[in-house]
C-alpha positions in Angstrom: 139.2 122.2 108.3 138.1 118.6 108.5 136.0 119.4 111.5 134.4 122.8 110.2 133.4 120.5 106.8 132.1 117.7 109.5 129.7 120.5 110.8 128.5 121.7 108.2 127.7 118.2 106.8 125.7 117.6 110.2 124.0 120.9 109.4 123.1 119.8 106.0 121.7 116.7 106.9 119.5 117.8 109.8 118.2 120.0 107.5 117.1 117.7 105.0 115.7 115.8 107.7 113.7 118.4 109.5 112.2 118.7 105.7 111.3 115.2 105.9 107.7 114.7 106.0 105.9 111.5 107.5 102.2 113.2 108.1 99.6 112.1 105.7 98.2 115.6 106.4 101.0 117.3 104.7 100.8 115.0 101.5 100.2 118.1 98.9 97.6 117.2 96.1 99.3 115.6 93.1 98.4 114.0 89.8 100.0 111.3 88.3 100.6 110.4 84.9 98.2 108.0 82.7 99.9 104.8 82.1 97.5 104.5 79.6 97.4 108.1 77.5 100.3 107.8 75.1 102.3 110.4 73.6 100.1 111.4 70.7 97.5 112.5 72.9 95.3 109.2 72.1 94.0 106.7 74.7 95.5 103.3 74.9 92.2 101.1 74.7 94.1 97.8 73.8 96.7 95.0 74.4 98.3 95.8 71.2 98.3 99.3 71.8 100.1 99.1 75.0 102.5 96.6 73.7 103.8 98.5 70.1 103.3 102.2 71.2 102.8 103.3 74.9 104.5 100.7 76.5 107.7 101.3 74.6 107.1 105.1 75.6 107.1 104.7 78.8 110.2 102.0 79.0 112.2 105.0 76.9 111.1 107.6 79.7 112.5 105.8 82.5 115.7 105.0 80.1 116.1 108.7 79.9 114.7 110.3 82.6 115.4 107.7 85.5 118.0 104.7 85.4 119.8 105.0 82.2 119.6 103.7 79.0 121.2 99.7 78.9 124.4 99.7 76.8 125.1 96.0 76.8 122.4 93.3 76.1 124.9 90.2 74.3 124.7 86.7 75.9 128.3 85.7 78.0 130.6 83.3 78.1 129.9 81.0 81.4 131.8 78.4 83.4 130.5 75.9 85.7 133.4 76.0 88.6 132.1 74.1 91.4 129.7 71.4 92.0 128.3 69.8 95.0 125.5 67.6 95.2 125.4 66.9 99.1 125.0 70.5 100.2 123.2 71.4 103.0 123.4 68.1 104.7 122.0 66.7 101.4 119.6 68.7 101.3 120.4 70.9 97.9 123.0 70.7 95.3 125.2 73.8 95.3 126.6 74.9 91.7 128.8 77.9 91.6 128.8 79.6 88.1 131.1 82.3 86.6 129.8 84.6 83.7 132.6 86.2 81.9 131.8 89.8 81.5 135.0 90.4 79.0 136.3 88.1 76.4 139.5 88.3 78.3 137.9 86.1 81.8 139.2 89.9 83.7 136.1 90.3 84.8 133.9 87.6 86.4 130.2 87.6 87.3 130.2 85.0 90.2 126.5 83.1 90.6 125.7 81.0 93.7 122.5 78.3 93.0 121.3 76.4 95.2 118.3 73.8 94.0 116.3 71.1 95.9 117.5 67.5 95.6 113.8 66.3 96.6 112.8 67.2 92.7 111.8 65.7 89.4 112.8 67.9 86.4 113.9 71.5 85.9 112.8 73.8 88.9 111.3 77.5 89.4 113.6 79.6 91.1 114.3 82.6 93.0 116.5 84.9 91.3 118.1 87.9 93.5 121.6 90.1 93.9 123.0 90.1 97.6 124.8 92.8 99.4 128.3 91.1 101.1 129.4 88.3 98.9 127.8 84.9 97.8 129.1 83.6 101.1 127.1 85.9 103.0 123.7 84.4 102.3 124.8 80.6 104.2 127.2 79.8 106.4 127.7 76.6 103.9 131.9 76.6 104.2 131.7 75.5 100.9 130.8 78.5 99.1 133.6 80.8 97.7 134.5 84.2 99.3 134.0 87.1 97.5 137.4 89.2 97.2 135.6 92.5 95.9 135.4 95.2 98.1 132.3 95.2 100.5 130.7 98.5 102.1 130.8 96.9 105.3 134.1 98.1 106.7 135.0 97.7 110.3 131.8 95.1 110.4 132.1 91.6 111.4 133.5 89.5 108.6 134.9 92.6 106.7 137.6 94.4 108.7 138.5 96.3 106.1 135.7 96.4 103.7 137.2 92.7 102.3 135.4 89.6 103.5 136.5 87.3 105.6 135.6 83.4 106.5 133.5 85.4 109.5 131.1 86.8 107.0 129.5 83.4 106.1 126.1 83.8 106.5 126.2 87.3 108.1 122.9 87.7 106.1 121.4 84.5 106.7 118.6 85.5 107.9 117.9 87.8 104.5 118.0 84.5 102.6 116.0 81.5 104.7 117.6 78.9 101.8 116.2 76.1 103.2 113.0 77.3 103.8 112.9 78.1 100.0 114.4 74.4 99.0 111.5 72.7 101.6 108.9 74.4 99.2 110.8 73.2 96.1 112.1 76.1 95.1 116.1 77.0 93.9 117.6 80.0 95.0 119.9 81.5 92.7 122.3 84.9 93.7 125.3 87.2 92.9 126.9 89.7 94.7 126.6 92.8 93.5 129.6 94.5 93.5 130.9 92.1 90.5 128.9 94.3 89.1 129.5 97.4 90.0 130.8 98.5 93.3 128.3 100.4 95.4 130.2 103.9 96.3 129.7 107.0 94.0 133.5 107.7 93.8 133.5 104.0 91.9 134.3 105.8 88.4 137.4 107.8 90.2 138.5 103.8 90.6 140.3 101.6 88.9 137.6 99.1 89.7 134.8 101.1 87.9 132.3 99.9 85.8 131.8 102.4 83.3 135.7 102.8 82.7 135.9 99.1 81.8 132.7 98.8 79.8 134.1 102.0 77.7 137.2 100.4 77.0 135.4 97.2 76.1 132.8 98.3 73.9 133.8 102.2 72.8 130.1 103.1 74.4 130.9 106.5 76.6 128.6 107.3 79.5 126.6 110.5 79.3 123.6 112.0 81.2 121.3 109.3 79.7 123.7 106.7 79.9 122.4 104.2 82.6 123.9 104.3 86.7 124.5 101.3 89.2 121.3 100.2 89.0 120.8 99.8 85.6 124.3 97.9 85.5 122.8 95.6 88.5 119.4 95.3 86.8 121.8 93.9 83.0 123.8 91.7 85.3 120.2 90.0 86.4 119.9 89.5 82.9 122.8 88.1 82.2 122.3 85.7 84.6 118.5 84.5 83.4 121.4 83.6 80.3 122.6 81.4 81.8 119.8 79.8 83.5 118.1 79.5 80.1 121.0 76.7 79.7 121.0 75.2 82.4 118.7 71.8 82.3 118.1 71.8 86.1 116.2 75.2 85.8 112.9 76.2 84.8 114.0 79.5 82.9 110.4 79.9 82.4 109.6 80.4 85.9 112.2 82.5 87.2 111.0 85.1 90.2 113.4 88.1 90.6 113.5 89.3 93.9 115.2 92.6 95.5 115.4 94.7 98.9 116.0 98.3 99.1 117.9 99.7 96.6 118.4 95.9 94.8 114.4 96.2 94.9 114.6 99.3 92.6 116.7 96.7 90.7 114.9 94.3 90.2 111.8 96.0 89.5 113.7 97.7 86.5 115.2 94.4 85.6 111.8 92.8 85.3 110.2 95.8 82.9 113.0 95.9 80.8 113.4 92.2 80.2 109.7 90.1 80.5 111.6 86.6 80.2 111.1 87.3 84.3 107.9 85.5 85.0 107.1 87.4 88.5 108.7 90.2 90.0 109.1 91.0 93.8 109.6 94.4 95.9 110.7 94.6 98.9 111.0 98.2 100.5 112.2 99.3 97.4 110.6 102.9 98.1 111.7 106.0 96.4 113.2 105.5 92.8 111.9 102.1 93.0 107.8 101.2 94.0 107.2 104.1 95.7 105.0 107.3 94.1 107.3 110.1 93.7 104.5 112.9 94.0 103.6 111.9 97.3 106.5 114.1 99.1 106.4 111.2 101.7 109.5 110.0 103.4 112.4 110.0 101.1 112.1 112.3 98.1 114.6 112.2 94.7 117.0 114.9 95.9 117.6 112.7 98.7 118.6 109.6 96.3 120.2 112.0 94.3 122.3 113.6 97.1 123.5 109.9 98.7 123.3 107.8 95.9 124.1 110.0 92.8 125.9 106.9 91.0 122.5 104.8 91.4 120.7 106.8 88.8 121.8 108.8 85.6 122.6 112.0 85.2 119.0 113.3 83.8 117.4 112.2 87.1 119.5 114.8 89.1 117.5 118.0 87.1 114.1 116.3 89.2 115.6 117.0 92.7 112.5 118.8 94.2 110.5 118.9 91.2 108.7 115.1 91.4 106.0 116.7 89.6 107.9 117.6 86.4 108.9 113.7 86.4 108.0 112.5 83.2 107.2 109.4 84.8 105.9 107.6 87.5 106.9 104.6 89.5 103.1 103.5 88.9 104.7 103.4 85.4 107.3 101.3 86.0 105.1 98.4 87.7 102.6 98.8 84.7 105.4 97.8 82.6 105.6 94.5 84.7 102.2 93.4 83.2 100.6 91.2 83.1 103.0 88.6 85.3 102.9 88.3 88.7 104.3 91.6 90.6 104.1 91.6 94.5 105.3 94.8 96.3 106.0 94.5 100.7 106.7 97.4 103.0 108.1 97.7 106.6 105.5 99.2 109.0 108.4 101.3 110.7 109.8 101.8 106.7 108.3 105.2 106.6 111.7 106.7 104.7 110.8 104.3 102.0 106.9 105.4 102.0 104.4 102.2 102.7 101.5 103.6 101.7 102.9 105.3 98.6 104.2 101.5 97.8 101.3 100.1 98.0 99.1 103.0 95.8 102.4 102.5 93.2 100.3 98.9 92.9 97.0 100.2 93.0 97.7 102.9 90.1 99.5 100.1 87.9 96.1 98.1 87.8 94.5 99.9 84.5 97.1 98.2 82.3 96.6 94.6 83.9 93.0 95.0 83.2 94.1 95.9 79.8 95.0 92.2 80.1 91.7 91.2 81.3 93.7 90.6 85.1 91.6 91.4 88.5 93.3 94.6 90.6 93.2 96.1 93.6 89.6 97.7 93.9 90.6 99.8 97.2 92.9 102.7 97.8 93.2 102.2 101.1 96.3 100.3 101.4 95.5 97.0 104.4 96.4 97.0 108.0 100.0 96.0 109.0 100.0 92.3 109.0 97.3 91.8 106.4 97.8 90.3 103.2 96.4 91.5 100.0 96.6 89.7 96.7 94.4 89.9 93.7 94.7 88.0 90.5 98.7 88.9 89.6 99.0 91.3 92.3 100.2 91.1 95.8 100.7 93.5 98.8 101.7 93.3 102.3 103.0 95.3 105.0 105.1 93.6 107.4 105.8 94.9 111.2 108.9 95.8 111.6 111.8 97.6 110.1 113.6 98.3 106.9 114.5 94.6 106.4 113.9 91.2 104.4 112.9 88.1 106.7 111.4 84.8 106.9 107.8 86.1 107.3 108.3 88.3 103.5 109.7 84.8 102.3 106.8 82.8 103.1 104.1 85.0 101.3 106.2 85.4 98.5 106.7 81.6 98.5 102.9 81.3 98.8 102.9 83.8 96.0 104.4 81.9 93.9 102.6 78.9 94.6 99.8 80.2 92.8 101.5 81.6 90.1 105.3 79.7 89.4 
């Protein structure tokens, strides 16, 4: 039985990948809805427009349609657990912060910062979630482990989806901390699964999210009710809470950064709450930069089919119907304006859809001229290995794969040099 179910899982996924198309040829013509044309039929011709009727529209579409509407929103309770000021070599000063997501302490938000001791004042910082556990962005022996479960079973570090001390730093190279603390920058991170775990049997699980909000707050999930990444995307706020206490930080220049699927995060972190000066994407594709109604690369029933716990339950009746999408993902960078928003791409990314990244950019620039901002003039997204930045918006496509590396890290750093 197991094997015949093996097959015909094979079979189902060659399929879908035979259906996969990466020909700009075969791109069918699509239209894409105004940013700027709210509800009522009326053009939006004004900041205040935007700001009190279409903007809202829009944020309620994707809360319905897309990620999930946001249940919780109060500030935490927070502990400062761990302190060292000669991290690095003395390089940084490490804090380790926990943000109680209960009253009770039974479920702990655990946040990693790292800040530059060459500094006067509070600094800007770099604000992301991470895949294997704090300790998995530095091999620093001083960070804690992370006993949540991991998807990394069988990996190095994580023999049985639990980390071990062989995980420090196993992503490393994701998170060039030193790099970021030469240019006088902080780095500030949690590990997702505090959140919620990433598997879409989690609500079967004692361990889920949803189960232990319900029973906290009485708030039941439904079709509209928001998936992982909305969960990731509150916990993101939750943590600019804290920073907003903490003297050492800049809470007013705070980037928030994602890859993949943490880049759909982040991106819906930033357009639901603008305390987030700048927002960063990188290879965030489908269901995060990328245009949906290109039929390029990965398409919603394929989210849907993987990932069904990233997304709510609305966004399932879109699988093969992008164009009845009341939305977007032009949208959802419009509602980043008018702070900084750079979007990246892999040249060998073409699941996650480059050029569709890059016009998700291009299409967002009507409402940051709303705002009186310079956009992207060309449709023509640049070569691989060209930069392209104008006013409050940046692009780049880096060679290489579906990744994060030192060479996305120093434009975004140069990014924010001219904007943080």
């Amino acid at each position: 039985m197991n094997t015949i179910i093996s097959m015909l899982l094979v079979a189902i996924s060659g399929t879908a990948l035979a259906q996969t198309n990466y020909d700009e040829a075969n791109v069918p013509p699509y239209t894409l809805p105004d940013p700027l044309l709210a509800e009522d039929g009326k053009s939006v011709r004004n900041i205040s427009q935007w700001e009190k009727q279409r903007r809202p529209e829009i944020l309620l579409l994707f809360s319905q349609y897309v990620y999930g509407h946001t249940l919780g929103g109060d500030t935490l309770a927070h502990k400062v657990i761990a302190v060292d000021k000669q991290a690095l070599g003395g390089l940084a000063t490490r804090k380790e912060v926990v943000i109680y997501l209960t009253a009770d302490h039974s479920r702990p938000l655990h946040v990693l910062i790292y800040l530059p001791n060459n500094r006067s004042g509070a600094v800007p910082v770099f604000m992301g979630l991470n895949y294997a556990g704090n300790q998995g962005v530095s091999a620093d022996p001083g960070i804690r482990i992370t006993t949540r479960w991991t998807r990394f079973a069988k990996q190095p570090g994580f023999p049985d989806g639990y980390a071990n001390a062989q995980s420090r730093g196993v992503y490393a190279s994701r998170w060039p901390i030193e790099l970021i603390l030469s240019r006088g920058y902080g780095i500030v991170t949690s590990y997702y699964g505090d959140l919620q775990v990433d598997r879409p049997d989690i609500d079967t699980m004692d361990d889920s999210f949803h189960r232990w909000f319900a029973q906290q707050t009485g708030k039941q999930q439904d079709s509209s009710s928001w998936g992982a990444i909305g969960v990731w995307a509150w916990g993101l706020s939750r943590m600019l809470d804290y920073l907003e206490e903490d003297r050492d930080v800049d809470s007013k220049r705070v980037a928030v950064i994602g890859h993949s699927r943490l880049g759909k995060t982040a991106l819906w972190a930033a357009a639901q709450d603008q305390r987030f000066a700048m927002a960063i994407s990188n290879n965030s594709g489908e269901g995060g930069a990328a245009i949906a109604r290109r039929a390029y690369g990965e398409r919603i029933e394929d989210l849907n089919r993987s990932f069904p716990h990233w997304f709510n339950g609305n966004f399932k009746q879109f699988d093969g119907k992008e164009d009845q999408l009341p939305v977007d993902f032009h949208e959802l960078l419009s509602l980043i304006a008018p702070r900084p928003l750079y979007v990246a791409s892999g040249s060998e990314d073409l699941w996650a859809d480059p050029q569709g990244e890059y016009l998700s950019l291009y299409h967002a620039g009507p409402v940051y001229r709303l705002y009186k901002q310079p956009v992207l003039q060309d449709a023509e997204p640049p070569v691989v290995g060209e930069v392209r930045t104008v006013g409050n918006l940046g692009y780049h496509n880096r060679p290489g794969k579906h990744d994060i590396n030192r060479y996305d890290w120093e434009r975004y750093l140069d990014f924010a040099d001219k904007h943080l």
